[in-house]
C-alpha angles and dihedrals in degrees: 000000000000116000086226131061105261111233085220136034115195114208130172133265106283115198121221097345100095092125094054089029086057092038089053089058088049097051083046095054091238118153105237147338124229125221148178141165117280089239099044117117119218117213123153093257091059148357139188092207117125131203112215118197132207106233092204097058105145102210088047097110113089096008126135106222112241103206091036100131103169110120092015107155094004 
C-alpha cells in the first residue's frame, strides 16, 4: 500500500450494487463513484458513463475537478 492517498481507485465492475456501492464511498469519505449500464458501450464520441459525486466530500472546496470535462476543448 502506497504511503500516500491514491487520486484515483480502480474497482471492479460491481453488478447490481451501485447504491451500497455509492453508500460505501460516502462512509469512506471518497469523492465520487463512477457508473454505467452494464450494456452501455464507451468510445471516445460518446459514453453512458456517469460520475456520481458524494455531496458531503470533505476536501471538495477549492479543488479543481479532475474528470470535469465540460468545456473541454472549447
Amino acid at each position: 500500500m502506497p504511503s500516500h492517498p491514491l487520486p484515483l481507485l480502480y474497482v471492479d465492475h460491481v453488478a447490481a450494487e451501485g447504491v451500497a456501492m455509492f453508500q460505501a464511498a460516502c462512509n469512506g469519505d471518497l469523492e465520487s463513484i463512477v457508473a454505467k449500464l452494464a450494456t452501455g458501450l464507451y468510445t471516445p464520441e460518446a459514453t453512458t458513463w456517469v460520475k456520481i459525486k458524494n455531496p458531503l466530500y470533505s476536501q471538495a472546496e477549492g479543488r479543481d475537478d479532475f474528470f470535469d470535462v465540460r468545456g473541454a476543448g472549447a
